[in-house]
C-alpha positions as a printed Julia matrix, in Angstrom:
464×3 Matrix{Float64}:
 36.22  -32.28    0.23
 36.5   -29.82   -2.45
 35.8   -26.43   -2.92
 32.19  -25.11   -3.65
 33.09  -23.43   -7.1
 31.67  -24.67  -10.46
 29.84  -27.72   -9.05
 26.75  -29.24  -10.44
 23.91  -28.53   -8.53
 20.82  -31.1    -9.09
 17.26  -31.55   -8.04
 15.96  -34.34   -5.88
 14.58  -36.05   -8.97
 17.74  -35.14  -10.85
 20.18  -36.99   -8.04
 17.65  -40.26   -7.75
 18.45  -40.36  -11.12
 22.22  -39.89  -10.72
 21.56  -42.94   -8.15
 20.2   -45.09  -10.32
 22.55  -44.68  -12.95
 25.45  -45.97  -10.85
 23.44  -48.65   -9.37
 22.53  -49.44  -13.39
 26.67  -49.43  -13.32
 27.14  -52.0   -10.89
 27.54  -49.62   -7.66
 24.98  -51.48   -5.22
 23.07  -49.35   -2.86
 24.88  -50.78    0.37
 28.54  -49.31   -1.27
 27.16  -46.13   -1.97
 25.56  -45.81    1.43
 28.6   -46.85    3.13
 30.92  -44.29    1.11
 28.12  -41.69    2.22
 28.29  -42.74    5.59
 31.99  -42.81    5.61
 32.15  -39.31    4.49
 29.65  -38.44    7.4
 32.04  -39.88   10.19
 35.43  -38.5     8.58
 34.07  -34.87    8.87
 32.78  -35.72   11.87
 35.3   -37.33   13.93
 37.52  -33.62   12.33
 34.98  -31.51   14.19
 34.31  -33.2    17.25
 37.68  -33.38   18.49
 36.94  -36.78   20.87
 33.28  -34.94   22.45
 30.46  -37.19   22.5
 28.22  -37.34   19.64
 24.32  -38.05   18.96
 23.4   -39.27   15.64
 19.69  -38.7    14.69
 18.66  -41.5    12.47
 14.95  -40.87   10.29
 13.67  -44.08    8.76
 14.46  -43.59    5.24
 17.85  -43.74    3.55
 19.59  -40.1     4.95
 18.56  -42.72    8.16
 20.97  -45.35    6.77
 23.55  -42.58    5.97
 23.57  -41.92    9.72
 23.48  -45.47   11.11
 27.13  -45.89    8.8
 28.27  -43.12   10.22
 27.33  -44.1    13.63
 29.28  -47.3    13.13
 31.98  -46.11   12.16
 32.54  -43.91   14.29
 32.26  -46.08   17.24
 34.4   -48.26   15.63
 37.08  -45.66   15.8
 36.78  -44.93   19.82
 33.74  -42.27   20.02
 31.26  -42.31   22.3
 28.2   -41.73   20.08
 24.42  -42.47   20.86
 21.91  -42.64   18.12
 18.35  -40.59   18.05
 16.26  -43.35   16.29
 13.03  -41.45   14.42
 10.53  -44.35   13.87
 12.46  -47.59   12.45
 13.93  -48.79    9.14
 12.15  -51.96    8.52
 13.6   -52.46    4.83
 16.24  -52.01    2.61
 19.24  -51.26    2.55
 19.12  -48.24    5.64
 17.22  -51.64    7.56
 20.67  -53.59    7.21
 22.74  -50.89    8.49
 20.53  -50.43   11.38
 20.78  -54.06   12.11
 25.05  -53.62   11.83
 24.8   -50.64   14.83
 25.48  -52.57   18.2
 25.75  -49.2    20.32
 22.83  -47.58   22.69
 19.77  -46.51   20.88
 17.07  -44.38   22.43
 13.71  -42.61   20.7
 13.88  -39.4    19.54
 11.76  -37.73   22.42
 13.86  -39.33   24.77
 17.39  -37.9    23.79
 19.32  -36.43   26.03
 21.66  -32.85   24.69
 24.94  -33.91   23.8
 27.37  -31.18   22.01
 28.1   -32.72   18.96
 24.85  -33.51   16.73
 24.97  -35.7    13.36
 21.47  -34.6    11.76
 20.45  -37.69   10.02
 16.51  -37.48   10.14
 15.7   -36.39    6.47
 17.73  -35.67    3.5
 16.31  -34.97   -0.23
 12.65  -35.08   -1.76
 11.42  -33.54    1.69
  8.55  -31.19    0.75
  6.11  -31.05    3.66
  6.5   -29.29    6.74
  7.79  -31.67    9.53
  5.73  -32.59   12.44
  5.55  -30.16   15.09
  6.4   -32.6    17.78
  9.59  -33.65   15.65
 10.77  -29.75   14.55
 10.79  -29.14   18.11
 12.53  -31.85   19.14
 15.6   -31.5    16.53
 15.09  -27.59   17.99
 15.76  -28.64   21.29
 18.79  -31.41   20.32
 20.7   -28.57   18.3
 19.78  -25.65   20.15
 21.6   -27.26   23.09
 24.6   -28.46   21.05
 28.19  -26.68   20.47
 28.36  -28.08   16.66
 25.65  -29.53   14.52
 26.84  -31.61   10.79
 23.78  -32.2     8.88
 23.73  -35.09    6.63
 23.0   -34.11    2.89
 20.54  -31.3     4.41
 19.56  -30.09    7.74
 16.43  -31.81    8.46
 13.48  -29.73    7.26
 14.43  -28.16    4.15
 12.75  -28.36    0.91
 14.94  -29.65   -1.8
 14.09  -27.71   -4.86
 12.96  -24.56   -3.53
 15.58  -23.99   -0.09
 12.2   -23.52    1.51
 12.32  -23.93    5.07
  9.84  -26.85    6.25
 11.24  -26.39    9.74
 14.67  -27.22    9.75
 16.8   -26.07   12.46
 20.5   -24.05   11.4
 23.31  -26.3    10.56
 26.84  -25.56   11.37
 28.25  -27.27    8.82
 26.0   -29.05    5.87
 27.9   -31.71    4.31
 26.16  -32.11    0.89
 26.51  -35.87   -0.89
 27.48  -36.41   -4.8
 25.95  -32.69   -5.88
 25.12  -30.25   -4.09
 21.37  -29.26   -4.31
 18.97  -25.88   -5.33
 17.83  -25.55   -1.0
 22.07  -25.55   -0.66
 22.33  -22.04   -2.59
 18.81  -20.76   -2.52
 16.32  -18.58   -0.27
 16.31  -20.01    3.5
 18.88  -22.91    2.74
 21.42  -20.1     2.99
 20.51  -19.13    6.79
 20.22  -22.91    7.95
 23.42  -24.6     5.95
 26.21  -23.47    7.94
 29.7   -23.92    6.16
 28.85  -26.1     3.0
 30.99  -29.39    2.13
 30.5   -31.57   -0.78
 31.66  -35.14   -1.16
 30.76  -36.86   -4.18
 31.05  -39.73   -3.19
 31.95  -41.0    -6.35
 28.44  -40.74   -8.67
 29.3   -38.75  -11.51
 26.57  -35.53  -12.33
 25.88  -34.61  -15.43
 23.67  -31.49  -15.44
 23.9   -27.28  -16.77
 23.41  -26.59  -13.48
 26.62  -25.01  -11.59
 27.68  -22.58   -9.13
 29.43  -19.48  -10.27
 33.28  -20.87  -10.18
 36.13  -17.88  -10.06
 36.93  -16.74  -13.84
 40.06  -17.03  -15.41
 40.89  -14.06  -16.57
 43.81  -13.38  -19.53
 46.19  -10.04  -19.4
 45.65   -7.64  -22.54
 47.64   -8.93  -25.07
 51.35   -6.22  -26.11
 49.37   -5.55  -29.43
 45.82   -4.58  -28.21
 44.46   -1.05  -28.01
 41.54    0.7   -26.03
 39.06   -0.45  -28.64
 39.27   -4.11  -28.8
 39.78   -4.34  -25.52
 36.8    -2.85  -25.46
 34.33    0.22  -25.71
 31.24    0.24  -23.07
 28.92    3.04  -23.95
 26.57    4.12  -20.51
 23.29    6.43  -21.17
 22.64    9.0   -18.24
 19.16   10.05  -16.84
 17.45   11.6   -14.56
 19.7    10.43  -11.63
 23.69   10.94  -12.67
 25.02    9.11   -9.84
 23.67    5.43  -11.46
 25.44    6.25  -14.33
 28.73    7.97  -12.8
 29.08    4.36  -10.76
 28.35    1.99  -13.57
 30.42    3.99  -15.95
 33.65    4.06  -13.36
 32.81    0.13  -12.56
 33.31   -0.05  -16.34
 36.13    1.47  -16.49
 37.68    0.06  -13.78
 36.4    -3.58  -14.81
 38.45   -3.73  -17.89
 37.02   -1.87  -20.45
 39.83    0.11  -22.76
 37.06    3.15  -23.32
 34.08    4.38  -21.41
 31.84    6.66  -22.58
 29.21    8.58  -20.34
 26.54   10.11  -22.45
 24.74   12.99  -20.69
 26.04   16.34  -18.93
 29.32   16.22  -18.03
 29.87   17.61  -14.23
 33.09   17.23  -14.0
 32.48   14.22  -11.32
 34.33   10.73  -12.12
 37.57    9.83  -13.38
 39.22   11.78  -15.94
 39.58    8.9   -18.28
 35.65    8.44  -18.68
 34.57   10.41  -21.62
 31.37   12.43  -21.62
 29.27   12.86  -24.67
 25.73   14.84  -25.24
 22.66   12.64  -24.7
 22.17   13.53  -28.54
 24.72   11.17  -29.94
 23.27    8.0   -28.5
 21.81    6.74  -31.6
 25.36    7.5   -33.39
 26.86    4.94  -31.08
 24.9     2.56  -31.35
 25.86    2.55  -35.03
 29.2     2.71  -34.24
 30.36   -0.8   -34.96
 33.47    0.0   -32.01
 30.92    0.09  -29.42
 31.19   -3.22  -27.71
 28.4    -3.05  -25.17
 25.4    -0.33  -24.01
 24.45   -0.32  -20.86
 20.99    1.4   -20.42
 19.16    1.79  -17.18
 20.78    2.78  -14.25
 19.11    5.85  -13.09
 17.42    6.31  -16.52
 13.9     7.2   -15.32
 10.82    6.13  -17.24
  9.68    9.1   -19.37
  9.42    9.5   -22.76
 13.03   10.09  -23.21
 14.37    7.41  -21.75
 11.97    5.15  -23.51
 12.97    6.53  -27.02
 16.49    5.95  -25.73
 15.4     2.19  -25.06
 13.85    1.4   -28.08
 16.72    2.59  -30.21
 19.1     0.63  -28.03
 16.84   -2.8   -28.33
 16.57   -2.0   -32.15
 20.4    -1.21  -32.63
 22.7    -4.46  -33.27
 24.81   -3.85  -29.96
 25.53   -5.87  -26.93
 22.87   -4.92  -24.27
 22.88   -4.55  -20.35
 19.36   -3.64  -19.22
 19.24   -2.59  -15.17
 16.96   -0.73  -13.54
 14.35    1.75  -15.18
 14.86   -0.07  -18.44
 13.44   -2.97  -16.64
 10.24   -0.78  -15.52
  9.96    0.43  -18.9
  9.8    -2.82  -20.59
  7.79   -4.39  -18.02
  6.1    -7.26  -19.57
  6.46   -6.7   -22.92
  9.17   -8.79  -22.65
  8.54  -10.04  -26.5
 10.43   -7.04  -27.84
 14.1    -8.38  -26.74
 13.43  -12.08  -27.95
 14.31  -10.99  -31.62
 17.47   -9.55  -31.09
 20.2   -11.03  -32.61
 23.12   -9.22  -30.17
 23.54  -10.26  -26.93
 21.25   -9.38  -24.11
 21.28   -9.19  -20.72
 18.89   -8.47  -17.73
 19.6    -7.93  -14.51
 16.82   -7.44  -12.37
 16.47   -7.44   -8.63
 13.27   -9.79   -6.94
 10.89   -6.9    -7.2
 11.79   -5.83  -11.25
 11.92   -9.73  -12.03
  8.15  -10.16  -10.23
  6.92   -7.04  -12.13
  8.2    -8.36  -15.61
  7.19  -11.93  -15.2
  4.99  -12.45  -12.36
  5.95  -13.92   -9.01
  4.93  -17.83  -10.19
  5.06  -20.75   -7.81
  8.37  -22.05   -9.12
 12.02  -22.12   -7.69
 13.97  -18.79   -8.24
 16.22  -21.24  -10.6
 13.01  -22.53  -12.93
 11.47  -18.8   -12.94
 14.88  -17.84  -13.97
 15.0   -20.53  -16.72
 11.62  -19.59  -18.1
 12.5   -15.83  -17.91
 15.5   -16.58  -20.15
 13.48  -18.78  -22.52
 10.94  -16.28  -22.74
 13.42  -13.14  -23.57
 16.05  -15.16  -25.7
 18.52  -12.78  -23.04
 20.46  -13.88  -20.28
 18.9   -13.26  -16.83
 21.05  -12.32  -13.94
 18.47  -12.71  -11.09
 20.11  -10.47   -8.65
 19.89  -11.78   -4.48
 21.85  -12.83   -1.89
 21.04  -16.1    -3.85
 22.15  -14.83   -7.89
 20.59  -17.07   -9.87
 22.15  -16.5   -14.31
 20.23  -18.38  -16.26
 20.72  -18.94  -20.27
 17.86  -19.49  -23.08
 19.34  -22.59  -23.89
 19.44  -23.79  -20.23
 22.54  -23.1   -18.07
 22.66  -22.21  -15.09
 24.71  -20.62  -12.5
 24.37  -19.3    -9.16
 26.23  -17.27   -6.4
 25.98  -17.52   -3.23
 29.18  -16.02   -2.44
 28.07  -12.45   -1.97
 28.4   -10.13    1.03
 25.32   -9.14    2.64
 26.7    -5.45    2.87
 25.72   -5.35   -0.57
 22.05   -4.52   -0.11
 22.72   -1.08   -0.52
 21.64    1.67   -3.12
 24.45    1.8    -6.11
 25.46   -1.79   -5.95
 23.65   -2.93   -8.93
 24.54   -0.23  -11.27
 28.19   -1.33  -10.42
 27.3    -4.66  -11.67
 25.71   -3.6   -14.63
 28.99   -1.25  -15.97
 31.2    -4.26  -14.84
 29.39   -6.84  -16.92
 29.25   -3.61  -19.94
 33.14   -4.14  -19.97
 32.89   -8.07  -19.84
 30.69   -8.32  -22.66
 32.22   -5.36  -24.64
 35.46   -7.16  -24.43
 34.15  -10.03  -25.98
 33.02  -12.38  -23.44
 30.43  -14.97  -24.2
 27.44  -13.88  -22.44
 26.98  -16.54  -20.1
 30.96  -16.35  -19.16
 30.31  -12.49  -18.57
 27.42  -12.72  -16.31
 29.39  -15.34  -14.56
 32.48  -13.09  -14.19
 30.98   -9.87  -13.62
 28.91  -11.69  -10.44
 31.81  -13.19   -9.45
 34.08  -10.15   -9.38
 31.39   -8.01   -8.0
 30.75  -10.48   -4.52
 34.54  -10.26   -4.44
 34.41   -6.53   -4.59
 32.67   -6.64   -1.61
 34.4    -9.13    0.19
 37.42   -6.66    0.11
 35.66   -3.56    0.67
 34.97   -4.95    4.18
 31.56   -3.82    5.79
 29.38   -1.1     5.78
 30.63   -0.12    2.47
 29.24    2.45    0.18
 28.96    1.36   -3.58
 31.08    3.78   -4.69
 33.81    1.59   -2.0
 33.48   -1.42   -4.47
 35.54    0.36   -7.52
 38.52    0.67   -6.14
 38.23   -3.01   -5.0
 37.2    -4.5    -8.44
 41.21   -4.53   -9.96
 42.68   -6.31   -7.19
 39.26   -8.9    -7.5
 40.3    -9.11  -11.16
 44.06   -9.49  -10.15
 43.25  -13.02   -8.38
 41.97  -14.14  -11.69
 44.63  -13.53  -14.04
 45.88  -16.16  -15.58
């Protein structure tokens, strides 16, 4: 087992391929179901602590996953039943039904037992399960203490983490990669605790969860201005600004500046300039990064504001009412030859590019292709995505977070990651990262404002 930072994620079409590719290598299918397998009964054996278990076995090859497992399992001195859904007739999963020995009854027929092994269906699932078998695997789980689903809990959708009637997990072990319905939308709710074993089929893909950054100390020779100045406009609402100027600062930035009235609210060390010199920093070649949005407002103002900021040849952060003020005339960013990035929550994102039929990680993807910037698609499920590809997502976050403020602290804190010179992709990364963390240590029922005291001791565990 190893832990669920900066692992490949892949489709269902992505890890057949993976599959084949080792097969291609000389791994036959019967090894690689029996290191799957094996990996099912080692986790567990861990969790059932000697209780009886019921495997549910489906047909195809998550089936043959479970029958291994089953095996093994009995082989070691557990008393485990198996669930058979319909039969496996061929293949592979057929020759490791015909090596299980032990009782066997249908589906309908199980009785409760309180450890379940959810074998039934793994990847490429993407219609809803039959009612008669969603409420059966409801009733089997319901009534256990611990349920490990194989791959996926039964029921999910792949690609999108679309729930097709799966019933909650409480632990997911994921095989070779972990998977988009692992990190995404409903997946999150019915997972459990995510494990991966890779069971030894290597993943190539640009696809990754957000992994903790490592972080350097300022160097004895550095000064405020290559570490970094982030320069934040203020509108219409000063509190946006006052937090993502102070999660600036407090991010890592060596010089903040607030430009708007200054009220005498915010840490001393933030400096406050007129609204009026906004175009002469963005000519100042020391500004490292703008960020333009938070609490902006969407007059005429704030649009002038925006259009000299696309047009200048600084690093960008676009939140908020910048969003609504682009809305989708999205062509303007894709000639800019700074760095961009957008960070919209699922409302912005559906007003700039539609809501589509695709999973949050392809809209993503075609959001970033579309802009040339780097999308950070803000949810409980963050999805970055890059023009050329990559992606990352976070999971990670606390649900506390859904509260007014938070987002403006993650636009000033990725400010001070790009303005210190942070690839863009590594900055979105970071400043996701050391925001969920944030919250983590703020504990719950936080206030935004709560999260900037917390963001130096996030950045503290990733020093290297």
């Amino acid at each position: 087992m190893i832990p669920i930072e900066g692992l490949p994620i892949v489709t269902a079409a992505a890890m057949r391929a993976a599959e084949e590719a080792a097969f291609a290598g000389g791994v036959s299918q019967s090894e690689l179901m029996e290191r799957a397998g094996t990996a099912v009964a080692r986790e567990a054996a861990r969790f059932a602590m000697g209780r009886p278990v019921l495997v549910l076995a489906g047909p195809g090859n998550n089936g043959g996953d479970a029958w291994v497992a089953a095996r093994l399992l009995r082989e070691s001195g557990h008393d485990v039943m198996v669930a058979a859904l319909g039969e496996a007739t061929q293949g592979v999963a057929a020759e490791m039904r015909a090596r299980w020995t032990g009782e066997v009854v249908a589906l309908i027929d199980a009785p409760a037992r309180p450890v379940v092994v959810d074998g039934l269906f793994g990847t490429g699932l993407t219609r809803p399960l039959a009612p008669d078998v969603a409420g059966q695997l409801q009733r089997l789980v319901t009534a256990a203490h611990f349920t490990l689903a194989i791959d996926l809990p039964s029921g999910m959708d792949t690609d999108f983490g679309r729930d097709l009637g799966a019933a909650s997990a409480t632990v997911t072990l994921a095989l070779g990669a972990l998977k988009p319905a692992h990190l995404l939308d409903k997946g999150l709710d019915r997972r459990g605790h995510l494990l991966l074993d890779d069971i030894g089929i290597p993943i190539g893909t640009a696809w990754r969860t957000v992994a903790t950054p490592r972080l350097s100390r300022p160097g004895q020779h550095i000064q405020k201005y290559t570490r970094g100045l982030v320069a934040i406009l203020e509108g219409q609402m000063r509190g946006a600004a006052r937090l993502a100027a102070n999660a600036a600062l407090h991010g890592g930035a060596g010089y903040v500046v607030r430009l708007g009235a200054d009220d005498g609210q915010g840490p001393n060390a933030i400096v406050h300039r007129p609204v009026s010199e906004f175009e002469k920093l963005l000519e100042d070649e020391r500004t490292g990064a703008v960020v333009i949005g938070p609490g902006l407002g969407r007059d005429g103002d704030g649009g002038a504001s925006l259009d000299a900021a696309i047009a200048s040849a600084r690093s960008l952060v676009l939140d908020g009412d910048a969003l609504s003020l682009i809305g989708r005339d999205i062509g303007r960013l894709r000639g800019r030859a700074a760095p961009t990035c957008l960070t919209p929550h699922s409302g912005e994102f559906d007003r700039m590019f539609g809501k589509g039929e695709e999973s949050k990680i392809d809209r993503t993807l075609a959001a970033a292709a579309e802009t040339g910037a780097v999308i950070v698609h803000k949810g409980a499920d963050t999805v970055i995505a890059t023009p050329q590809g990559d992606v990352r997502v976070y999971s990670g976050g606390s649900p506390w977070l859904s509260t007014a403020g938070t987002g403006d602290v993650l636009a000033g804190l990725l400010g001070a990651c790009l303005a210190g010179g942070v690839a863009p992709l590594a900055a979105a990364e970071a400043a996701v990262w050391l925001h969920g963390r944030a919250a983590q240590l703020a504990g719950p029922a936080f206030a935004a404002d709560d999260l900037i005291p917390c963001l130096p001791r996030a950045i503290a565990e990733c020093l290297r």
